[in-house]
C-alpha positions as CSV (number, residue, x, y, z in Angstrom):
1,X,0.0,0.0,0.0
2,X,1.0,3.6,-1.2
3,X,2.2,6.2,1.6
4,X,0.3,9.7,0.6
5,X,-0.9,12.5,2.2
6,X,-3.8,12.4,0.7
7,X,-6.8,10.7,2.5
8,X,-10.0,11.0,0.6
9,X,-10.9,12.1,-2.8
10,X,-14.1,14.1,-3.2
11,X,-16.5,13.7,-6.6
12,X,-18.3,15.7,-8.5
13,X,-21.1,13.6,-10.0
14,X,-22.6,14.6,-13.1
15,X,-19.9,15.0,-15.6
16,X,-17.3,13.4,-13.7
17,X,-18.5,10.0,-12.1
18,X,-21.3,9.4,-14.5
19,X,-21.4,10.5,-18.1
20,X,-24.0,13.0,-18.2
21,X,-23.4,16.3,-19.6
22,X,-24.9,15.8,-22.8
23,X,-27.9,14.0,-21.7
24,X,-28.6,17.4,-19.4
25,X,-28.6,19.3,-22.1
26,X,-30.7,17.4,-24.2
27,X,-33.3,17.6,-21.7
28,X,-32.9,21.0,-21.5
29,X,-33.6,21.0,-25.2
30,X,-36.3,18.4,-25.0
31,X,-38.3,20.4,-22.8
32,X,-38.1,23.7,-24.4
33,X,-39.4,22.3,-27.3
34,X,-42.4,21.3,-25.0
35,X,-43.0,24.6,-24.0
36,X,-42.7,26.0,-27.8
37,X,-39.6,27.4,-27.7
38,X,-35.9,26.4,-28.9
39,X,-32.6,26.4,-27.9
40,X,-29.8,24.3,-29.3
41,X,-27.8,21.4,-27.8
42,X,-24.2,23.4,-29.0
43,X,-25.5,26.4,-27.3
44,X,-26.0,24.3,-24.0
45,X,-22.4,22.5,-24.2
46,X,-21.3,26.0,-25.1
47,X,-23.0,28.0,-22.4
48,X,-23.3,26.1,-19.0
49,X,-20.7,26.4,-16.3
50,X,-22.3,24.3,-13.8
51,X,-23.8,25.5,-10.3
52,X,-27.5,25.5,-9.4
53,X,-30.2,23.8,-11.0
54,X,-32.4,27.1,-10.8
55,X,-29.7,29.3,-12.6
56,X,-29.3,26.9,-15.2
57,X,-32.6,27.1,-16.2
58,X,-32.8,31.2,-15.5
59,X,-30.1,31.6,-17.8
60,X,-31.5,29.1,-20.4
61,X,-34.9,30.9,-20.6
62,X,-33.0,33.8,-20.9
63,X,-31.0,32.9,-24.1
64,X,-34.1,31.3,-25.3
65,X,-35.9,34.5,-24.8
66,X,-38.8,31.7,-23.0
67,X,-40.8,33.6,-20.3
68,X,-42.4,30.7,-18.3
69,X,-42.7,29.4,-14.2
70,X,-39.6,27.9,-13.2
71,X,-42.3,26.1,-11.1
72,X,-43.6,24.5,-14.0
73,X,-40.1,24.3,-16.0
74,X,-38.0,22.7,-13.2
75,X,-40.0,19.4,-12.8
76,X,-40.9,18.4,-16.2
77,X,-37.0,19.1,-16.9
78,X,-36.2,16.6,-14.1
79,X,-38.7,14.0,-15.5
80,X,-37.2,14.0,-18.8
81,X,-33.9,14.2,-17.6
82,X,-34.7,10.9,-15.7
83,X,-36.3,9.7,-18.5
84,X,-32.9,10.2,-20.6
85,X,-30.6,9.0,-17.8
86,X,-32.9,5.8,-17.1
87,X,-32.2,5.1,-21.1
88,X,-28.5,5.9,-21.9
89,X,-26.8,7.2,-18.6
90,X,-23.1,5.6,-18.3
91,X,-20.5,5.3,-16.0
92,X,-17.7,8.0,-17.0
93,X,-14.4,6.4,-18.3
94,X,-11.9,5.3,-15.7
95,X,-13.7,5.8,-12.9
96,X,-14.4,1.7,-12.1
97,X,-10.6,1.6,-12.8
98,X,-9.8,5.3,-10.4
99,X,-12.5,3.4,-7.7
100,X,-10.8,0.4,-7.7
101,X,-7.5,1.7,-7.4
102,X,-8.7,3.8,-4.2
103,X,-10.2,0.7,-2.4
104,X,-6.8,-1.3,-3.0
105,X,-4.8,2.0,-1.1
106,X,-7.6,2.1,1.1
107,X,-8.1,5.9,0.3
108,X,-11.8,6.9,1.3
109,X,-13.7,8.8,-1.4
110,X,-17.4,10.4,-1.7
111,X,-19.5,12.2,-4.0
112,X,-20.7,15.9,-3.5
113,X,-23.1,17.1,-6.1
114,X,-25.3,20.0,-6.2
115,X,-28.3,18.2,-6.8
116,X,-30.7,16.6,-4.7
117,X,-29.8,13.0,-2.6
118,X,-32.6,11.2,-4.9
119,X,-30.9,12.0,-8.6
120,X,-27.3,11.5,-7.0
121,X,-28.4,8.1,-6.0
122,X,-30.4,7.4,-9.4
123,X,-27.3,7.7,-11.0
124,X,-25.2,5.6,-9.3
125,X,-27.6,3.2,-9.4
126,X,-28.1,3.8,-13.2
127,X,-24.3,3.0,-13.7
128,X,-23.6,-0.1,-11.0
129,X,-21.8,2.6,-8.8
130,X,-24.2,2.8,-5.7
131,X,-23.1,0.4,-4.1
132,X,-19.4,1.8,-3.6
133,X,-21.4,5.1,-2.7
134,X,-23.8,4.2,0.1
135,X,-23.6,6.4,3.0
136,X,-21.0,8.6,1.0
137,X,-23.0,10.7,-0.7
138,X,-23.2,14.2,-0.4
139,X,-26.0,16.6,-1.6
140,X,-25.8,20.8,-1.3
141,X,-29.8,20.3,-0.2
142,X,-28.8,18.6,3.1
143,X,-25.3,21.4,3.2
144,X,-27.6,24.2,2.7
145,X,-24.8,25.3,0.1
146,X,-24.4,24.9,-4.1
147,X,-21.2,25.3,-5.6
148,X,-19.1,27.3,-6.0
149,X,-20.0,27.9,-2.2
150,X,-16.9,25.9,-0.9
151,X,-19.0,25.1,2.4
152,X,-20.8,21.7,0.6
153,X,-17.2,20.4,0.2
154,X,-16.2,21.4,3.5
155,X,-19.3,19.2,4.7
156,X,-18.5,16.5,2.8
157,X,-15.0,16.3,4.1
158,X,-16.3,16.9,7.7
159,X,-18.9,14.0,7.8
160,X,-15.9,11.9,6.0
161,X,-13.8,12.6,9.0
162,X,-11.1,14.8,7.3
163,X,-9.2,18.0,7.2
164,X,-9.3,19.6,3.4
165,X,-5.6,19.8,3.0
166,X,-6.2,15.7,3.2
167,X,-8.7,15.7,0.4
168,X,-8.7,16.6,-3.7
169,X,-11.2,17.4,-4.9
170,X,-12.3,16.5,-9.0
171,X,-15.0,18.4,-11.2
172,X,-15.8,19.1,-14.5
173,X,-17.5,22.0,-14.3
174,X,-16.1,25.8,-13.6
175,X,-18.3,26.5,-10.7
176,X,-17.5,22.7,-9.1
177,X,-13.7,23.8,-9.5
178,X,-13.9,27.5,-8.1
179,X,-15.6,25.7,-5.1
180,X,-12.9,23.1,-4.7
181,X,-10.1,26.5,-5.0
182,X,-12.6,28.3,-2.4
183,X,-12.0,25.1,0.0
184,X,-9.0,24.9,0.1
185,X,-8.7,21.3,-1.4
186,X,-6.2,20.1,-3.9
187,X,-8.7,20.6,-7.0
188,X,-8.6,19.0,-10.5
189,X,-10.5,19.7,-13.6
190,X,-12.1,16.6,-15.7
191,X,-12.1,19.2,-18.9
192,X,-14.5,18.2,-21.7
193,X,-12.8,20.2,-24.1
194,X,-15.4,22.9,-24.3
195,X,-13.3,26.0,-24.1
196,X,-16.1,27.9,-21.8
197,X,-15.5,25.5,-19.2
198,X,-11.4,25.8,-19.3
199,X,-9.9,26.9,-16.0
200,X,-6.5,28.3,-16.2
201,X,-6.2,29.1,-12.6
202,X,-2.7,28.0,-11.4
203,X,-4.2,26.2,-8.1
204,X,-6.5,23.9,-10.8
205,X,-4.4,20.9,-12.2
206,X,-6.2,19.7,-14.7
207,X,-7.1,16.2,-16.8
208,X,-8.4,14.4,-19.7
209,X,-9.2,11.1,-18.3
210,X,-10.2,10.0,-14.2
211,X,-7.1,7.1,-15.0
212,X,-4.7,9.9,-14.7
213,X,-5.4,10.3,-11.0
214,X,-4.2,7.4,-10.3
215,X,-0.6,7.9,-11.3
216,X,-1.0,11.5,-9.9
217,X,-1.6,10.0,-6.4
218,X,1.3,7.7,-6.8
219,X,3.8,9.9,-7.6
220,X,2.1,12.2,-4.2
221,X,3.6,9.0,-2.0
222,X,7.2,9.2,-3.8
């Protein structure tokens, strides 16, 4: 077993455990169309950053010029987003392989997502991950704080029984990564190669694949 410093690694979910981004914006695009109006998939790949569920969906209707009830607009774009996930969602690449390798160095890890307990755990299940997950999931509902608000992460690491200088922290997204920088955590960007989602921040180390973490932790124990 590895000597490292580091003690726990902390997950985003969509985008980065669970291969998801697309399908989110094809729901967004899905449902729009329901309502009458349009926005494109490449202008959702293009234009989301991450963060809350409600700004997402602000900022869509805004580029969409759609005035409607996020009351209305939220649920029936959760219930076509599960309808997408329950059909195509997939495990990302390398994380079975990252997961595996973590267990073996008996380095905890947990998932800290933004979205509600219920969809985190849908997609775990979706993928065959749950199981690794249970009782190690994290939502900002139950922190009372969304990233970038570092304070989710710093409850994820609390209830995990660590300090953040013992945990990194890996997201996709720009607003998941400004909350890992905010928390102090050793933070690393999954980048999709969308260049509106490219962090160039010097704390922000970032990767192509969740199989390059594995070599990066190794090389923390030399």
């Amino acid at each position: 077993m590895i000597k490292t410093k580091i003690k726990c690694v902390i997950f985003d979910c969509d985008g980065t455990l669970v291969d998801s981004e697309k399908l989110c914006c094809h729901a967004l695009v899905n449902v729009f169309e329901q309502f009458g109006s349009h926005i494109s998939l490449e202008q959702c790949l293009a234009q989301f950053r991450g963060g809350k569920l409600a700004d997402v969906l602000s900022d869509a209707m805004a580029l969409a010029e759609l005035e409607i009830s996020l009351d209305l607009l939220e649920p029936a774009y959760r219930n076509e987003l599960n309808r997408l996930f329950n059909e195509k969602l997939q495990v990302m690449p390398g994380a079975e392989s990252l997961l595996d390798f973590l267990e073996r160095e008996k380095i905890e890890y947990c998932v800290a997502s933004n979205g509600p307990k219920d969809k985190i755990a849908l997609s775990l299940r979706l993928t065959g991950l749950l199981e690794r997950f249970e009782g190690k999931m994290y939502s900002a509902f139950e922190a009372n704080a969304w990233k970038p608000d570092p304070d989710l992460l710093m409850y994820s690491a609390f209830h995990m029984g660590f300090a953040a200088d013992e945990c990194i922290y890996v997201d996709d997204t720009p607003k998941g990564v400004e909350a890992g920088i905010n928390a102090g955590m050793r933070t690393f960007q999954l980048f999709n190669g969308y260049d509106i989602n490219q962090i160039t921040d010097a704390r922000v180390r970032q990767i192509g694949h969740l199989e390059e973490l594995i070599e990066i932790i190794r090389q923390d124990s030399n």
